[in-house]
C-alpha positions as CSV (number, residue, x, y, z in Angstrom):
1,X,0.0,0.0,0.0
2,X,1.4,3.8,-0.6
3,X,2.3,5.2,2.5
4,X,1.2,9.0,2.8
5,X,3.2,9.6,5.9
6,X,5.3,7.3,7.9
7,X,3.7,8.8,11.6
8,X,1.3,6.0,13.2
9,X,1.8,3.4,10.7
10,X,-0.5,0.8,10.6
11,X,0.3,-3.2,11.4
12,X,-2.6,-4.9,9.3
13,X,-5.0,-4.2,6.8
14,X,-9.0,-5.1,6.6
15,X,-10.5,-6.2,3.5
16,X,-14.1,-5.4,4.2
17,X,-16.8,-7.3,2.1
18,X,-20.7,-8.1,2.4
19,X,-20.2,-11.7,2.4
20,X,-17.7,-14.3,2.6
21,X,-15.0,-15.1,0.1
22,X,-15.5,-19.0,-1.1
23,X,-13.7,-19.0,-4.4
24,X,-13.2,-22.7,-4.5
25,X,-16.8,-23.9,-3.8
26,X,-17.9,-21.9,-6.8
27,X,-16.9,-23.2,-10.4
28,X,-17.1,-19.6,-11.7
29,X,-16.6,-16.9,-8.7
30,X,-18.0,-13.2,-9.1
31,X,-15.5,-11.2,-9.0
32,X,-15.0,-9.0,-5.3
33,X,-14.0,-5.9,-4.9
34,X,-13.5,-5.4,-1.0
35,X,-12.4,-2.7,0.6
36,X,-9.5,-2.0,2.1
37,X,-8.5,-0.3,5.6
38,X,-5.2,0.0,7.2
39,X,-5.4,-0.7,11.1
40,X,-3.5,-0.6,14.1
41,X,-4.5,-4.3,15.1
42,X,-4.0,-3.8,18.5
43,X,-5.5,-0.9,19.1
44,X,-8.5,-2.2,17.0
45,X,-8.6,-5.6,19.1
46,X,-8.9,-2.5,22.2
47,X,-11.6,-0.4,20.4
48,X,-13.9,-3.2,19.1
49,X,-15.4,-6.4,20.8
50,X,-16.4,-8.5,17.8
51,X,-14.5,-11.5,17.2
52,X,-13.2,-10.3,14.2
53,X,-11.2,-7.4,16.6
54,X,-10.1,-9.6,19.3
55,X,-8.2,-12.2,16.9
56,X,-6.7,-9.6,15.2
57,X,-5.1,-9.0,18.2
58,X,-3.3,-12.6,17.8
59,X,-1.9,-11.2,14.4
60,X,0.7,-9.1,16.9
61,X,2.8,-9.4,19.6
62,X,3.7,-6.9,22.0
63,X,6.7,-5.1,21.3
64,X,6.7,-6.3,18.3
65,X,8.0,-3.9,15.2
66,X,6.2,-1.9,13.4
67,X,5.9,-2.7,9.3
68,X,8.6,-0.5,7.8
69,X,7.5,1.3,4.3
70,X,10.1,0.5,1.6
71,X,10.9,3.2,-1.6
72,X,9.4,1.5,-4.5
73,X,11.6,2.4,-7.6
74,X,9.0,1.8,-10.6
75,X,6.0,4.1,-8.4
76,X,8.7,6.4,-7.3
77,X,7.0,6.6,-3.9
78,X,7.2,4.6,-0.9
79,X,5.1,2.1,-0.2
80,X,4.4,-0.5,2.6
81,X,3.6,-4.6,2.9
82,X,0.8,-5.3,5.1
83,X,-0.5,-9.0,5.8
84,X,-4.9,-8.7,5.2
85,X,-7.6,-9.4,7.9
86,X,-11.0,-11.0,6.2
87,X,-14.0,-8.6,7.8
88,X,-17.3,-10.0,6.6
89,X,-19.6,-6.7,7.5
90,X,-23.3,-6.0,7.2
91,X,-22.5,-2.5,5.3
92,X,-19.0,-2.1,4.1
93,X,-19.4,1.6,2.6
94,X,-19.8,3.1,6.0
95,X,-17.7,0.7,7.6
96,X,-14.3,2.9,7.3
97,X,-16.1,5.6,8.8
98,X,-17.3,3.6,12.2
99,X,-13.6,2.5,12.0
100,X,-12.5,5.9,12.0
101,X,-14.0,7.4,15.2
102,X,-14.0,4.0,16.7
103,X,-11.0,4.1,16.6
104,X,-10.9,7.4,17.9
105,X,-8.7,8.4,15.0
106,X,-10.8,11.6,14.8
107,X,-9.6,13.4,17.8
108,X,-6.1,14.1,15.8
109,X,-8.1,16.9,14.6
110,X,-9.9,18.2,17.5
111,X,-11.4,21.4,16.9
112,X,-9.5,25.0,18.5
113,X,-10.4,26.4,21.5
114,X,-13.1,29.2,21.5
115,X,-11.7,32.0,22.3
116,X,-12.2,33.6,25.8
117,X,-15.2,36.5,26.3
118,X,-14.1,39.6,26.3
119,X,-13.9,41.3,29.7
120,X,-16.5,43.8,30.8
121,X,-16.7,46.7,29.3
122,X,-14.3,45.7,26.2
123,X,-15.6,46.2,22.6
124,X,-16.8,43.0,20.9
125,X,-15.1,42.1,17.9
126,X,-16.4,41.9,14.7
127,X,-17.3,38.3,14.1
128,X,-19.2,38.0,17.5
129,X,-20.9,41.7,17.3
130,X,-23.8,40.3,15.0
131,X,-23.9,36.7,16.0
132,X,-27.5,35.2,15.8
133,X,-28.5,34.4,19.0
134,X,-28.3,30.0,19.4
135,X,-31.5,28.4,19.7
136,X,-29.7,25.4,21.9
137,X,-29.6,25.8,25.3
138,X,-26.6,26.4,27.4
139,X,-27.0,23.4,29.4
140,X,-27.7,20.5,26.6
141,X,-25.5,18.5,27.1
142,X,-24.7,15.4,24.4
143,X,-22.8,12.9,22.5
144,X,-23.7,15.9,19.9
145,X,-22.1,19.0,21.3
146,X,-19.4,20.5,21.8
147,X,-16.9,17.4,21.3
148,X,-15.1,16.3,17.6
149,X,-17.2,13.3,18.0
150,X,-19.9,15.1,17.6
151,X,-18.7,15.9,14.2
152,X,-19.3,12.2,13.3
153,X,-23.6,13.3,13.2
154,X,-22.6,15.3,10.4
155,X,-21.9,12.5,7.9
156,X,-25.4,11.2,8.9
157,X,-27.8,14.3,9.1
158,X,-27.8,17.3,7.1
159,X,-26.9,20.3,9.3
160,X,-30.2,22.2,10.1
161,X,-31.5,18.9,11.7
162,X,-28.6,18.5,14.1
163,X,-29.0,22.3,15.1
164,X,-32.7,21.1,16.7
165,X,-30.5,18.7,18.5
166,X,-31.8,17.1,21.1
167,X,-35.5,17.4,20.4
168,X,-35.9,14.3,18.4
169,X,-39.0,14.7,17.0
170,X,-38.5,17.9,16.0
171,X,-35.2,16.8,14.1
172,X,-37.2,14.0,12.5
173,X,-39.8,16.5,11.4
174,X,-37.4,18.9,10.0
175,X,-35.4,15.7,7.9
176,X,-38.8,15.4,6.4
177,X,-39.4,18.8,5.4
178,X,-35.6,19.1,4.2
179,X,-34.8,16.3,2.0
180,X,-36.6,15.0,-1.0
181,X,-37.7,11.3,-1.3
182,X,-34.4,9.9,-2.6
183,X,-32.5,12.0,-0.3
184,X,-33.7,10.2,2.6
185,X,-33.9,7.0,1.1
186,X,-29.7,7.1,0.4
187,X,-29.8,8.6,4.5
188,X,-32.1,6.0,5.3
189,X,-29.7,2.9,3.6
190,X,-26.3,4.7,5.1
191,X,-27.2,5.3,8.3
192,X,-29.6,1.8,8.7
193,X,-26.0,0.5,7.9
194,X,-24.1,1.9,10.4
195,X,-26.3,0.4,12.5
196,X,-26.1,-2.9,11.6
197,X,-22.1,-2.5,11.9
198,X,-22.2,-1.1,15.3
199,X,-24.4,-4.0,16.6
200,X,-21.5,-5.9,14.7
201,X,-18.7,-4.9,15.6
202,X,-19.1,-3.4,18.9
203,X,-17.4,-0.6,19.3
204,X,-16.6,0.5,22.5
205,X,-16.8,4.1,22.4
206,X,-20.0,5.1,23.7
207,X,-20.8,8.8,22.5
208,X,-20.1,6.9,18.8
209,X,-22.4,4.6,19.5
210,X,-25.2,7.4,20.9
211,X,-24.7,9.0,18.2
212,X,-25.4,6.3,15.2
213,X,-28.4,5.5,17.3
214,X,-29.7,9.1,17.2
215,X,-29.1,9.1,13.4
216,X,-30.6,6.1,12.7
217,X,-34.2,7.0,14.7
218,X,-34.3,10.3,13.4
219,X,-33.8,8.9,9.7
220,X,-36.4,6.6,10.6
221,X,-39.1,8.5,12.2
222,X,-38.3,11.0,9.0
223,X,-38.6,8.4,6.5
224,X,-42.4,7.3,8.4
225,X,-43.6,10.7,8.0
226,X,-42.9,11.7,4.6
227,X,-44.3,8.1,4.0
228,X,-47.6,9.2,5.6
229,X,-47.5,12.8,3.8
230,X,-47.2,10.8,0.8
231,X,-50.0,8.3,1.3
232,X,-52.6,11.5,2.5
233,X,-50.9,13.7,-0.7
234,X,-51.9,10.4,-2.8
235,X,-55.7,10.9,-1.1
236,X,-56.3,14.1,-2.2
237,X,-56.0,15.7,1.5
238,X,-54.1,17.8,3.7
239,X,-52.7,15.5,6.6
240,X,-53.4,16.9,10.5
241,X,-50.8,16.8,13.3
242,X,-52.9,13.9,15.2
243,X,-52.6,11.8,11.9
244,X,-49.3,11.9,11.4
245,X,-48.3,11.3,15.6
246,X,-45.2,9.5,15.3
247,X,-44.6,5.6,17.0
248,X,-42.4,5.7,19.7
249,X,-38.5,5.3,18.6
250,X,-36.7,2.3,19.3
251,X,-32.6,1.8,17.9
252,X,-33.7,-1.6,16.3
């Protein structure tokens, strides 16, 4: 594999498909394209609780050296040798993502400081003078403020729905009112699969977790009500807020 800097090098690399590879039961194979992601075994065997994480923690010793990149002549670039780890998962596309804040590779980019209030009787500067008021309230607290792994929600739900944050249906109701029918199918199939790989692989990080969860219900209850707009829109009649109540959200 190219190696795009030699900091935190990785020991192992996952080739992530939907089902098992069985080449030699089949006389002619499909053709599989998995994909690939670089790991830290060790640290994944840490991070996740599936089986698939705690044997690739038998791939390594401790103190064991790190893979050491090589300069490969006819790429002109150096490149690395990495021995691959089968991962049979329900939804590889967002799979590299849950390994990425699983992992907790995200907080390598934690977000500045904000900068201190100004003391009493200072001039504001110019970026804060005409600052919308925030609609949140100073003491939500969540898996969704105020932390880079909050930043994770925004691969899942557009922006405006994690600003109603944490009134649920209220996000829901604003998904449905946002995105068009295909829209919130593709967030419906995405985040549905995330799902599915968190209650695969386990992760072990739990604001990750919270935070899939809350994706996944809101995308849910969304995708029942512009169902039910839908179905009244197809009867000829303007739906009312009773008709439309919402069922109760579960995370399955």
């Amino acid at each position: 594999m190219p190696v795009l800097r030699d900091a935190h090098m990785p020991t192992h690399v996952l080739a992530i498909t939907d089902a098992p590879v069985l080449p030699r039961l089949q006389p002619n194979p499909v053709p599989m394209h998995p994909i690939l992601a670089p790991i830290n075994a060790e640290l994944f065997a840490t991070k996740f609780s599936n089986d698939v994480a705690q044997l690739s923690s038998l791939y390594t010793t401790p103190g064991s050296l790190m893979p050491v990149p090589f300069w490969n002549t006819k790429t002109r670039s150096q490149e690395v040798t990495l021995p691959v780890i089968p991962l049979v998962a329900p939804h590889p596309a967002s799979l590299p993502l849950l390994i990425f804040y699983g992992l907790g590779l995200h907080r390598n980019y934690e977000p500045l400081p904000l900068p201190l209030p100004p003391s009493p009787g200072s001039p504001l500067p110019d970026s804060t003078q005409f600052r919308p008021p925030s609609r949140r309230r100073s003491n939500d607290t969540g898996p969704l403020v105020g932390t880079s792994t909050g930043l994770l929600a925004t691969y899942l739900l557009p922006i405006p729905v994690i600003e109603e944050y944490p009134a649920a249906d209220v996000m829901a109701t604003k998904m449905c009112e946002l995105c068009s029918y295909a829209e919130l199918e593709a967030y419906s199939e995405y985040n549905r699969g995330l799902w599915q790989n968190i209650l695969s692989l386990a992760p072990t990080d739990t604001d990750v977790i919270d935070i899939a969860r809350i994706a996944w219900n809101v995308t849910k209850e969304a995708r029942w009500l512009q169902s039910r707009y839908r179905e009244f829109e197809t009867r000829g009649r303007r739906p009312s807020i009773v008709s439309v109540a919402s069922p109760p959200l579960s995370p399955r």
